[in-house]
N, C-alpha and C positions, 0 to 999 in steps of 0.2 A: 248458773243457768241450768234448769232442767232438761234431761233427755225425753223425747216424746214420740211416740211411735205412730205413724200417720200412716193412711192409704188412700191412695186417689182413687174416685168413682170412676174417673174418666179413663184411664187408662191403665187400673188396674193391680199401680206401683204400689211396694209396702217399702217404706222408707223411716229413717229416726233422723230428728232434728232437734240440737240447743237449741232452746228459744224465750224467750225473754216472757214476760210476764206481760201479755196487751199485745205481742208481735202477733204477725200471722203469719202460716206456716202456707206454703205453696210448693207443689209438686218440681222435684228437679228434674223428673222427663219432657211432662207437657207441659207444666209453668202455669196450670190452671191452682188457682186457691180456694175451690170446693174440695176440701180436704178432710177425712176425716179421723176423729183421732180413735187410735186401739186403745186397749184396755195390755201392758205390760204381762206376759205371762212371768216372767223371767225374776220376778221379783214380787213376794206381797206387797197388799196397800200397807202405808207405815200404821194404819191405825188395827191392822191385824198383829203386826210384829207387837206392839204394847198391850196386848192380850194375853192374860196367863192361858196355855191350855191344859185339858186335865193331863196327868199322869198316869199311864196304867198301873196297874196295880204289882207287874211283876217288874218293873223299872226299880231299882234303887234310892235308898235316899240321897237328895243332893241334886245338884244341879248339873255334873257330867253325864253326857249320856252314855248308856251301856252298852248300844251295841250300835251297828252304821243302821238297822231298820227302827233305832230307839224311837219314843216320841215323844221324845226331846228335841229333836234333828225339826 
């Protein structure tokens, strides 16, 4: 089951829920189901991850990166 991060209008809560694929997701404070879903900061979308991006030019060859600001990271 996926992790999903929701905020109620009504009351304001920011909350994450497993939830199944056709479930619906309702607020654990006020138990209303106008809920709306966030966008993950925490993690890219999987269809960025399968994205090559470029490499600078003062990066190394290869696939480790060189430094913790590489970008490759």
């Amino acid at each position: 089951m996926p992790l999903f991060e929701f905020r109620c209008p009504t009351c304001a809560h920011d909350f994450e829920l497993l939830i199944r694929t056709g479930d619906r997701a309702a607020c654990p404070e006020c138990g209303t189901a106008t809920v709306e879903k966030l966008f993950s900061e925490t993690a890219p979308p999987a269809a960025a991850m399968n994205r090559s991006l470029p490499v600078a030019s003062a990066c190394p060859p290869g696939d480790a990166p060189c430094s913790p600001t590489c970008c490759r990271l």
